[in-house]
DRENDO-1510 file (C-alpha; in Angstrom, 1 decimal, always signed):
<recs>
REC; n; res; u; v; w
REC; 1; UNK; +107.0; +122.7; +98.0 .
REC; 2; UNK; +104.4; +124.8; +100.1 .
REC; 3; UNK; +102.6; +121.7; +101.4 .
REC; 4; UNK; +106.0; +120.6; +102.3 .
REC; 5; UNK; +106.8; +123.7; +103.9 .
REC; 6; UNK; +103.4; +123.9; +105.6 .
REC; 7; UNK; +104.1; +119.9; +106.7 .
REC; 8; UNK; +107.2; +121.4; +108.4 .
REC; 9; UNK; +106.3; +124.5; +109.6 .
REC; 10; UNK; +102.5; +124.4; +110.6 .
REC; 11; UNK; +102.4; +123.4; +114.2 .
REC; 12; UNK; +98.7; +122.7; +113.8 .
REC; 13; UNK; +98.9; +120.8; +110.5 .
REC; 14; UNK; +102.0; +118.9; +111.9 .
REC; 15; UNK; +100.1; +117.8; +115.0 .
REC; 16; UNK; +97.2; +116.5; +112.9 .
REC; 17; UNK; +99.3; +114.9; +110.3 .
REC; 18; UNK; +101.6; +113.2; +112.5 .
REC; 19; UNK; +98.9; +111.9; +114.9 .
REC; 20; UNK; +96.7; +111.0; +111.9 .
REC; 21; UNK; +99.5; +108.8; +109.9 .
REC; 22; UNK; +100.3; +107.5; +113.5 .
REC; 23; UNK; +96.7; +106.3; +114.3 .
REC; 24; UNK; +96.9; +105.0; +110.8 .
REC; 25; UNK; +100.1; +102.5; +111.1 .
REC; 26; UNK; +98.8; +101.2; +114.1 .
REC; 27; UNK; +95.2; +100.8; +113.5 .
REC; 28; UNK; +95.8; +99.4; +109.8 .
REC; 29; UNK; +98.5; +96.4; +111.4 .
REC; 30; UNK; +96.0; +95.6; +114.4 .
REC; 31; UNK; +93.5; +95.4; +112.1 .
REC; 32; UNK; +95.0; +92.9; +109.5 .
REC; 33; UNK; +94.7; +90.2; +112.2 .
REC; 34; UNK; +91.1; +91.4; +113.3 .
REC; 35; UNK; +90.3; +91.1; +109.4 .
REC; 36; UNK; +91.3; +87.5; +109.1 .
REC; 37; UNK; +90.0; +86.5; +112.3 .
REC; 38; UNK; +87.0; +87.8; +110.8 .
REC; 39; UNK; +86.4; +90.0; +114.0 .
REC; 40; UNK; +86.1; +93.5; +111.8 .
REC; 41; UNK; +83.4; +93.8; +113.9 .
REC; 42; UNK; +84.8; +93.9; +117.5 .
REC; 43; UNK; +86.3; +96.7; +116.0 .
REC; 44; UNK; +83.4; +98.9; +116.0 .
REC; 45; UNK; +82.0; +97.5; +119.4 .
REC; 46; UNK; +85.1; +98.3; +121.1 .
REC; 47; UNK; +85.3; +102.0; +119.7 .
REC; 48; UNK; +81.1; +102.3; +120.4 .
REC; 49; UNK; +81.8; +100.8; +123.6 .
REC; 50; UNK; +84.6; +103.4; +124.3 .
REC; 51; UNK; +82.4; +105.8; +124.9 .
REC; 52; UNK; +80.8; +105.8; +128.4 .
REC; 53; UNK; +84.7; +105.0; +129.6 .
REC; 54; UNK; +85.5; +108.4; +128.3 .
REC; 55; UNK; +82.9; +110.3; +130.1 .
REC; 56; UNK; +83.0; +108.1; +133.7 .
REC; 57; UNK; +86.7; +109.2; +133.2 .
REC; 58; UNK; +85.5; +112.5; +133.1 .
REC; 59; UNK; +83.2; +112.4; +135.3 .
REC; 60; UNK; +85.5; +110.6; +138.0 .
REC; 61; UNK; +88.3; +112.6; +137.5 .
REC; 62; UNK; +87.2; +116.3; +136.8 .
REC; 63; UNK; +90.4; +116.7; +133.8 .
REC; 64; UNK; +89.8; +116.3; +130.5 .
REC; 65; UNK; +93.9; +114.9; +130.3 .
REC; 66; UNK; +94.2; +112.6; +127.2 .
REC; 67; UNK; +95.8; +109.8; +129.0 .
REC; 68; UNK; +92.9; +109.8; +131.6 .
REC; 69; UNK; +90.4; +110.3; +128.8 .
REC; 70; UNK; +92.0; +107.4; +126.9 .
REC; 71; UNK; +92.8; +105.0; +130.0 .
REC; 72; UNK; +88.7; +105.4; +130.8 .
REC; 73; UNK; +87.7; +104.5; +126.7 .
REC; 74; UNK; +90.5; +101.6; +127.2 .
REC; 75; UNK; +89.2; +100.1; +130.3 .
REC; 76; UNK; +85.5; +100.9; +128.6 .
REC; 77; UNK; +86.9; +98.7; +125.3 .
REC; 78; UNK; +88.3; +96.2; +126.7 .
REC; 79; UNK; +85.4; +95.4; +129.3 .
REC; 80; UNK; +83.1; +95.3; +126.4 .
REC; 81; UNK; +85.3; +93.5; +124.3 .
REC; 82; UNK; +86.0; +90.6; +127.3 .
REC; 83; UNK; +82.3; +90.9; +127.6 .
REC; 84; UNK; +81.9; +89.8; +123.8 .
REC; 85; UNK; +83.9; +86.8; +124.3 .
REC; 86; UNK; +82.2; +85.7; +127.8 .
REC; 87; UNK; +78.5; +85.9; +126.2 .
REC; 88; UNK; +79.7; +83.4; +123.1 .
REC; 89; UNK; +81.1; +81.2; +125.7 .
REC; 90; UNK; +78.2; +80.8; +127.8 .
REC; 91; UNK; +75.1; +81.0; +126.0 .
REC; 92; UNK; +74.0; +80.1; +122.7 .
REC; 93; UNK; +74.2; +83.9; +121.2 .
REC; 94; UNK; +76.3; +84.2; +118.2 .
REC; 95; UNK; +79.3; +86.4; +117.7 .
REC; 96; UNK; +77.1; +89.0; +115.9 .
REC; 97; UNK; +74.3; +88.8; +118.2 .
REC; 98; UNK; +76.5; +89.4; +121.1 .
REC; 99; UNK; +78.7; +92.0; +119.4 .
REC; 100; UNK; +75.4; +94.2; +118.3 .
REC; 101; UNK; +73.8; +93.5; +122.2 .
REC; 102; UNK; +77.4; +94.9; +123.7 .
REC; 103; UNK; +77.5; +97.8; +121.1 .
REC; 104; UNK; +74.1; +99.2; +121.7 .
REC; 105; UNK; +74.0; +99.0; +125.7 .
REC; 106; UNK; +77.8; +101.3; +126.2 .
REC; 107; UNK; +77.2; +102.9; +123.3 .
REC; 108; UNK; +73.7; +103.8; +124.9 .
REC; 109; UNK; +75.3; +104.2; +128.0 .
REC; 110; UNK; +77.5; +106.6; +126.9 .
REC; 111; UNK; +75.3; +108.8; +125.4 .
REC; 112; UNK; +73.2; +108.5; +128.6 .
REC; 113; UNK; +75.8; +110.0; +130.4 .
REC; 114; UNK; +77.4; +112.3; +128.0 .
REC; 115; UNK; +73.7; +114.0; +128.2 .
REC; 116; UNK; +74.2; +114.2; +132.0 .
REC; 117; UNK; +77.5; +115.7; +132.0 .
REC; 118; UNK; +76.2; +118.4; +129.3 .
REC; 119; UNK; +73.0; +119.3; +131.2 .
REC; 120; UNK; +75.5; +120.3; +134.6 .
REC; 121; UNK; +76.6; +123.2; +132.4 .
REC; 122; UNK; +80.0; +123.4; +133.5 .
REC; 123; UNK; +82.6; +124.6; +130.9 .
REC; 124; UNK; +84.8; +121.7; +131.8 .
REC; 125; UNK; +82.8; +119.2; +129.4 .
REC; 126; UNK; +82.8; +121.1; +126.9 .
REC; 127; UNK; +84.6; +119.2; +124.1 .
REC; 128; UNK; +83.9; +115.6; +125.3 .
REC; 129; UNK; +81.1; +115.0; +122.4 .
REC; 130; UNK; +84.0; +115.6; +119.8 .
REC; 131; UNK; +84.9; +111.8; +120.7 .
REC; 132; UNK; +81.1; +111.1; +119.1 .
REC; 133; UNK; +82.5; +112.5; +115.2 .
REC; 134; UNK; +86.4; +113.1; +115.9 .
REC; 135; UNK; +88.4; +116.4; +116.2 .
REC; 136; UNK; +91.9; +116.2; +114.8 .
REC; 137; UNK; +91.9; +119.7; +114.7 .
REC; 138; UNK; +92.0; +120.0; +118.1 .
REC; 139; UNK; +95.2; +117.4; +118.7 .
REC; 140; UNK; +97.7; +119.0; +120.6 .
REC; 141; UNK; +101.5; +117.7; +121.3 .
REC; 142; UNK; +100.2; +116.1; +124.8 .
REC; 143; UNK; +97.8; +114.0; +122.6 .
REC; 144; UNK; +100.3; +113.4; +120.4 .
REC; 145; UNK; +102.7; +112.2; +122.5 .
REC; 146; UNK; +100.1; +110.1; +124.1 .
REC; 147; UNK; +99.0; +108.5; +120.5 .
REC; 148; UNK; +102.9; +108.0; +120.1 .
REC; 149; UNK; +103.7; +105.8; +123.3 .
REC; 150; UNK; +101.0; +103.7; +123.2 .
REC; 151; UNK; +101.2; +103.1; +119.6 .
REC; 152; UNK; +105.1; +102.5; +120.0 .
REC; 153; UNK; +103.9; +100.0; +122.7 .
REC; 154; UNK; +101.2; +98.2; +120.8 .
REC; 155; UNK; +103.4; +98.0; +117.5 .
REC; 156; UNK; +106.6; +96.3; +120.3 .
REC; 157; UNK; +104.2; +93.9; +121.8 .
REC; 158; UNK; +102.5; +92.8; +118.4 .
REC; 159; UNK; +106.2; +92.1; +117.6 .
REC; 160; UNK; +107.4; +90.4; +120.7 .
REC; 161; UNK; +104.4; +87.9; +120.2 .
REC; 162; UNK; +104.5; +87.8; +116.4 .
REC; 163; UNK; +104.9; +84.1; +116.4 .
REC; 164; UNK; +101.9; +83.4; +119.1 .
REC; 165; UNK; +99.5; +85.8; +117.2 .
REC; 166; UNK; +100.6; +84.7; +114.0 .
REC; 167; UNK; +99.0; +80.5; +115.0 .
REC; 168; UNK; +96.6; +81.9; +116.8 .
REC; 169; UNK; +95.3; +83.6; +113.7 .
REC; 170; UNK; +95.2; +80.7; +111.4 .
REC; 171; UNK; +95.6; +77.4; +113.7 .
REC; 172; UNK; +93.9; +78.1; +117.0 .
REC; 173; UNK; +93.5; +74.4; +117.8 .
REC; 174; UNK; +96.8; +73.7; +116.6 .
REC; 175; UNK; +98.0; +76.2; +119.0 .
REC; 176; UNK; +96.0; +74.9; +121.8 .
REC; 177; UNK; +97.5; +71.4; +121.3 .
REC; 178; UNK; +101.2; +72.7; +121.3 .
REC; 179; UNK; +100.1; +74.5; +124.6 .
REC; 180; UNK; +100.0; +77.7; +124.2 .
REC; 181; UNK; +97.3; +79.5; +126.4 .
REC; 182; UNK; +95.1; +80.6; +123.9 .
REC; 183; UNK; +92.5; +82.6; +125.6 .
REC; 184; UNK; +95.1; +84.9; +127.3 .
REC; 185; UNK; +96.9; +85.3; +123.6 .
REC; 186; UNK; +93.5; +85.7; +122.5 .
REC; 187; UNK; +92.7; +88.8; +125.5 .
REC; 188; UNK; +96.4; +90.5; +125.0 .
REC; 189; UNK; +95.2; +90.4; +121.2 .
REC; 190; UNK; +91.9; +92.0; +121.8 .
REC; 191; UNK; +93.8; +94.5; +124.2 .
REC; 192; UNK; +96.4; +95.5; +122.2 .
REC; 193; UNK; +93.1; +96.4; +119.4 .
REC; 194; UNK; +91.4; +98.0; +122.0 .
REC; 195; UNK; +94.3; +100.1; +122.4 .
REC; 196; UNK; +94.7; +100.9; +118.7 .
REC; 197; UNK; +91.1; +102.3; +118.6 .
REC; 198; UNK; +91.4; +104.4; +121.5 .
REC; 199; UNK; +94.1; +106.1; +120.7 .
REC; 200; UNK; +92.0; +107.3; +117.4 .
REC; 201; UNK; +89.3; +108.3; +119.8 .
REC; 202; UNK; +89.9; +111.7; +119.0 .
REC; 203; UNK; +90.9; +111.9; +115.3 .
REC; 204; UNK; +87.7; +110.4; +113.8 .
REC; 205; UNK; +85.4; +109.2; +116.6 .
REC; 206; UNK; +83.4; +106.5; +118.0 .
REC; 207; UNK; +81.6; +106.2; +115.2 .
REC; 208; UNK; +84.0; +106.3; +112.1 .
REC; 209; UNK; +86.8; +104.6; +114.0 .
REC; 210; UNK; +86.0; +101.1; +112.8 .
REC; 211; UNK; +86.4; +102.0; +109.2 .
REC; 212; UNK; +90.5; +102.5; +110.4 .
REC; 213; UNK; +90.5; +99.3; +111.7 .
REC; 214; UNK; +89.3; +97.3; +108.5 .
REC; 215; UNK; +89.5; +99.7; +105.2 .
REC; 216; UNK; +93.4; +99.4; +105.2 .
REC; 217; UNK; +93.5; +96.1; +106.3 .
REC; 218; UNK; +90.9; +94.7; +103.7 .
REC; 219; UNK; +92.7; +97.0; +101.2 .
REC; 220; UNK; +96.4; +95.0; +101.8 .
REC; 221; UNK; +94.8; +91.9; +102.0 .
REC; 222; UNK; +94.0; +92.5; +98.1 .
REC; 223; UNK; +97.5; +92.1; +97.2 .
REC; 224; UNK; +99.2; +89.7; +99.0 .
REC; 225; UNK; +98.7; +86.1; +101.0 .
REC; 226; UNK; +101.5; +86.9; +103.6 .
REC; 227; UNK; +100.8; +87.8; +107.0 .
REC; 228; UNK; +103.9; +89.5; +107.0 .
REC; 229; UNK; +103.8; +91.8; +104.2 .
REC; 230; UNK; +99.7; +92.1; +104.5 .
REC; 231; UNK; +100.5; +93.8; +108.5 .
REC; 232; UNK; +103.2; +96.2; +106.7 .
REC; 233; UNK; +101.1; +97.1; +103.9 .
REC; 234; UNK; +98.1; +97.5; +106.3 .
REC; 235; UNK; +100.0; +99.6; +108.2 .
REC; 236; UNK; +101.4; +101.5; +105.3 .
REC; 237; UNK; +97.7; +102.4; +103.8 .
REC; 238; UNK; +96.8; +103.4; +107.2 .
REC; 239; UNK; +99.6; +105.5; +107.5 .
REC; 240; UNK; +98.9; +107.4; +104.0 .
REC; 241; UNK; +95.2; +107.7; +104.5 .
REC; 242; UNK; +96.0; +109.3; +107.4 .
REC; 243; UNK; +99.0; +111.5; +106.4 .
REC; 244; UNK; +96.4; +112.6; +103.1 .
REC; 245; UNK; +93.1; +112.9; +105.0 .
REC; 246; UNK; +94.6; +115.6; +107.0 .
REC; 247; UNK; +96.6; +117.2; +104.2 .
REC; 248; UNK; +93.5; +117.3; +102.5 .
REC; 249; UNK; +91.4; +119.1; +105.3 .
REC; 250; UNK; +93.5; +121.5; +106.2 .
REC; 251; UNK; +93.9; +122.7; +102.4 .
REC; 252; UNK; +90.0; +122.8; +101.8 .
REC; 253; UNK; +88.2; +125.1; +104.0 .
REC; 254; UNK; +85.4; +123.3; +106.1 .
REC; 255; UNK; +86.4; +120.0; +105.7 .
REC; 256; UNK; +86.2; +117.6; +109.0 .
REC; 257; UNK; +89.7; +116.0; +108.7 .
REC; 258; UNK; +88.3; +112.9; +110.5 .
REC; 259; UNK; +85.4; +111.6; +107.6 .
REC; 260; UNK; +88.0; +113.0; +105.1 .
REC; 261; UNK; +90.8; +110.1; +106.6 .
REC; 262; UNK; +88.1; +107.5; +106.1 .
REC; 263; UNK; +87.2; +108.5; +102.7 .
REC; 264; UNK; +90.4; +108.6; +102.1 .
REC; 265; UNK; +90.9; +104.9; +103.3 .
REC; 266; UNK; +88.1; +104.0; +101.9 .
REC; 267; UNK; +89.1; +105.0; +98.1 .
REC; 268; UNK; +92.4; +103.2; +98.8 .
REC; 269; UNK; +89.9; +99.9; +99.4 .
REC; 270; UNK; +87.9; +100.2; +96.6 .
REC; 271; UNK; +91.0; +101.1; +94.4 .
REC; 272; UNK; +92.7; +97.8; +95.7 .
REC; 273; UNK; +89.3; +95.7; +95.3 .
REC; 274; UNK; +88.9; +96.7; +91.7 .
REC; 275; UNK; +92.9; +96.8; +90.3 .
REC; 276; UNK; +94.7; +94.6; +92.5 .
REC; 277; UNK; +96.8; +92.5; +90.4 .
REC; 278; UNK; +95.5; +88.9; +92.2 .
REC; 279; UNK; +92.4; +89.4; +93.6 .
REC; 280; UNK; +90.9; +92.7; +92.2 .
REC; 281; UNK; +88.1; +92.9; +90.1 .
REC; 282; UNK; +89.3; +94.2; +86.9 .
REC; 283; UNK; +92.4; +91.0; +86.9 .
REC; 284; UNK; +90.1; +88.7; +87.6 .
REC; 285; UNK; +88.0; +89.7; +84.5 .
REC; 286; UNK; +91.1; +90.0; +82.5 .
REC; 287; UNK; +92.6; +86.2; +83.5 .
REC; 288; UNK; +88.9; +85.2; +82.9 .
REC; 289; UNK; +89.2; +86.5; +79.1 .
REC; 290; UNK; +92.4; +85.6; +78.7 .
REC; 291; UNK; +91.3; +81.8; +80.3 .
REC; 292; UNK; +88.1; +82.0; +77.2 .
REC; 293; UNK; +90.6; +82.6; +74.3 .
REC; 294; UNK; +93.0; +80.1; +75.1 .
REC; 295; UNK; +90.3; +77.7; +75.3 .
REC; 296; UNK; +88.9; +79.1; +72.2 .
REC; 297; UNK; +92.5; +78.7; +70.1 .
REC; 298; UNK; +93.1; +75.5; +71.7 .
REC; 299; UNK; +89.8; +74.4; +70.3 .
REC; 300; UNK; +90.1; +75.8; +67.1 .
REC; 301; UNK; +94.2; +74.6; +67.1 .
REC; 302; UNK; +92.8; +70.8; +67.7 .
REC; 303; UNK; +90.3; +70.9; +65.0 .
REC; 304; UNK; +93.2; +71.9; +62.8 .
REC; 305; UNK; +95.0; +69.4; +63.9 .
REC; 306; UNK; +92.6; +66.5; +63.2 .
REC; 307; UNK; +92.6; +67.3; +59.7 .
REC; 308; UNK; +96.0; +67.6; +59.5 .
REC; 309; UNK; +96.6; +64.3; +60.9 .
REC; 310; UNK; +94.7; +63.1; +58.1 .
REC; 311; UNK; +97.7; +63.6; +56.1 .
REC; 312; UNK; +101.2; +62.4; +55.7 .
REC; 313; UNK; +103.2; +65.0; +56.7 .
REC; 314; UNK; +100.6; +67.9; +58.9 .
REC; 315; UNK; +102.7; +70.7; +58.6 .
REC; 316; UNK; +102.0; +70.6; +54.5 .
REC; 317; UNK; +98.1; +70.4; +55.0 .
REC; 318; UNK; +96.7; +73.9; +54.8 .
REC; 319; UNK; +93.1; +74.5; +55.1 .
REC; 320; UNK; +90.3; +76.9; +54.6 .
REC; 321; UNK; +89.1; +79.0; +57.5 .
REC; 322; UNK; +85.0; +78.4; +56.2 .
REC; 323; UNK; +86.1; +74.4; +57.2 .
REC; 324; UNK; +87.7; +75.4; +60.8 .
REC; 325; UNK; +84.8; +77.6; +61.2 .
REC; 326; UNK; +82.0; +74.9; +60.3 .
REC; 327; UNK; +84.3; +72.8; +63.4 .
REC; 328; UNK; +84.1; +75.2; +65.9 .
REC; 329; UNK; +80.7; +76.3; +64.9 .
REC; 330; UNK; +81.0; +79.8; +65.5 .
REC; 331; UNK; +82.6; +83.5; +64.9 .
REC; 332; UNK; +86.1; +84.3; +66.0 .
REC; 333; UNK; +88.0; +81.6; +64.6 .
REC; 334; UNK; +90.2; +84.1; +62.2 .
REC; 335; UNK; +91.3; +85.7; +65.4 .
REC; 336; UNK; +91.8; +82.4; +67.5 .
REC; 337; UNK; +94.5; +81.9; +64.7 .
REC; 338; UNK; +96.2; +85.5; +64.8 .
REC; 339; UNK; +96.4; +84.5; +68.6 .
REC; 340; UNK; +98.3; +80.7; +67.7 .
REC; 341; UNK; +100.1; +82.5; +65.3 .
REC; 342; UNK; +101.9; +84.9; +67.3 .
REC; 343; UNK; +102.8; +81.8; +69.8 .
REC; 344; UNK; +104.4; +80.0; +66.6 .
REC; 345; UNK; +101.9; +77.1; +66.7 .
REC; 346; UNK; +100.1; +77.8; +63.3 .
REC; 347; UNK; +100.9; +80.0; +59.7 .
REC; 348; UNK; +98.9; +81.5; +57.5 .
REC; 349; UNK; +100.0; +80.8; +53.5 .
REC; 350; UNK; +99.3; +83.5; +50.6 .
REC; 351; UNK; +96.2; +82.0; +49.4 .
REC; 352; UNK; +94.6; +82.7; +53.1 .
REC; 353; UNK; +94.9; +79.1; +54.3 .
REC; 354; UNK; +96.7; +77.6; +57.3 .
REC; 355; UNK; +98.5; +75.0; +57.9 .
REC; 356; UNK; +100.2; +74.0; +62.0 .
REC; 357; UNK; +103.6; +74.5; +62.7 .
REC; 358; UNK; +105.9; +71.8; +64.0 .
REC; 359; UNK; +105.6; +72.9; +67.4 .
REC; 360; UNK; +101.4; +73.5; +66.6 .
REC; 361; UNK; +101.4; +69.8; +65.5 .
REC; 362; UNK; +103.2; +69.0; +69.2 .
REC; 363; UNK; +100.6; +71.2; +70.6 .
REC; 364; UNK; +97.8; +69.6; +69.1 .
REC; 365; UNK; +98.8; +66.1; +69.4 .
REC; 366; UNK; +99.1; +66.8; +73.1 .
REC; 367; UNK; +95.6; +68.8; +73.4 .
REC; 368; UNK; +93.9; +65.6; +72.1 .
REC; 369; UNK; +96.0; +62.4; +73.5 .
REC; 370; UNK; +95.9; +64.1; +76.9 .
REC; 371; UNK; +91.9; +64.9; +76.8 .
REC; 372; UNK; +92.4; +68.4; +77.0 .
REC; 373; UNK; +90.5; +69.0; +74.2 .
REC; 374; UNK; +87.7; +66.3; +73.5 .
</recs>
């Protein structure tokens, strides 16, 4: 109830939570589609690249505003992203090459001239190298309501166009073939993420801000295969490492609200990487055992079965375990029948033998006629 109450009546806490879960939403459903375009890189060239925009804004200007500050670190994104793309297309550079090239010269840049600006002295800069590590702290309700309208405006478009973005992300050619202009669905794309990292500028920096763009993104895409629920759940986990990261902060003393957001992010990754019930870790080790002992018991249920069949009637032809075992040439036979008991297919008689059942004589008749068993 008092994190609640704080949540309602901390202006300060309000402000950073809000803008945090904000950033969140809108850098977690931008970044599903950079994720399976397999661009989780562009990410962090944009926000490196964001940089040197923020300070020529600065620098230009004179006003540290958050929409000038952001409309410099968007113009600065989007002309190294667009500069990406045109070094793939006209030399032989691949897409990591270029990316790392772009990255290092704004982000070098940047620092370049964020060393200039410092060395004038002036009290006016003082608070632009908080865009280097993040300061959510210092989010007021201007930034906040500049966070809000372009995220509202990135989240309309990404609707508007669902259908375009949606073929461009798995069918490009296709979509090139109906005639669709793919290279401008492919810039409004890459704006629209350049938008989503600026805006988060501020909360967790240049350098942290492309672990918003991918952790909740690669965490959704652990549990499901639909573009539609992986944007919304991308979102979502964006949203709540947000919304925690700067609950979290703000109720331990001296903790940077920005790294804690990513950390928090980043737990809900690993989390979904090691327990997510299709692709995590600890399921595919389960199906993987559960795969080895029905293999086992269907082995161990065909051997019974070929010396059942031996007899006139296989349901009244019990045998010794020792035999079954000197089959399957090996430990864990008892327990492979346990297992085909409880599915009905064999029983075990007083004197410790078993005999199949008439749905186990089924079952093994169709294990060896189909060559599932050899």
């Amino acid at each position: 109830m008092n994190l609640l109450a704080d949540l309602v009546g901390d202006y300060t806490l309000r402000t950073v939570a809000l803008g945090s879960a904000a950033l969140g939403l809108v850098s977690g459903a931008l970044g599903a589609f950079a994720v399976l375009r397999r661009q989780s890189l562009l990410g962090d060239a944009v926000s490196h690249a964001a940089l040197p925009g923020v300070v020529l804004a600065f620098m230009i200007t004179g006003a540290k505003t958050p929409l000038v500050l952001v409309l410099g670190a968007a113009l600065a994104g989007w002309a190294a992203a667009l500069g990406v793309m045109l070094v793939v297309r006209t030399t032989r550079l691949k897409t990591d090459t270029a990316l790392g090239l772009v990255l290092s010269t704004f982000f070098g840049l940047g620092l370049l001239l964020l060393s200039l600006v410092q060395r004038t002295g002036g009290a006016s800069q003082a608070g632009l190298d908080r865009f280097l590590f993040g300061q959510a702290a210092a989010l007021v309700g201007d930034d906040l309501a500049t966070m809000a309208v372009l995220g509202a405006l990135v989240l309309t478009v990404l609707t508007l166009m669902w259908k375009e973005f949606k073929l461009l992300a798995f069918d490009p050619d296709f979509a090139g073939v109906v005639g669709l202009p793919v290279r401008r669905i492919d810039i409004l794309l890459t704006t629209l993420l350049v938008v989503a990292i600026v805006i988060g500028l501020q909360t967790v920096g240049v350098v942290l801000m492309s672990a918003m763009i991918v952790a909740p993104a690669a965490a959704a895409r652990q549990w499901t295969d639909r573009l539609g629920r992986l944007v919304v759940l991308a979102g979502v986990f964006g949203a709540v490492s947000g919304l925690v990261g700067a609950v979290l902060s703000s109720s331990i003393p001296r903790l940077p609200t920005g790294p804690t957001i990513i950390l928090v992010a980043t737990a809900l990754t690993v989390f979904s990487l090691l327990f997510a019930p299709r692709r995590g870790v600890v399921a595919e080790r389960v199906r993987r055992v559960r795969q080895r002992r029905r293999l086992r018991a269907d082995t161990v249920l065909a051997d019974l079965y070929r010396l059942a069949s031996q007899h006139a009637v296989p349901e009244d032809a019990p045998h010794d375990v020792r035999v079954l075992k000197t089959m399957s040439a090996g430990a864990g036979v008892r327990r492979c029948l346990e297992y085909l008991a409880g599915q009905d297919l064999v029983v075990s008689d007083p004197d410790g033998r078993w005999r199949l059942t008439t749905a186990g004589v089924d079952r093994g008749r169709e294990l060896i006629s189909g060559g599932g068993i050899s």
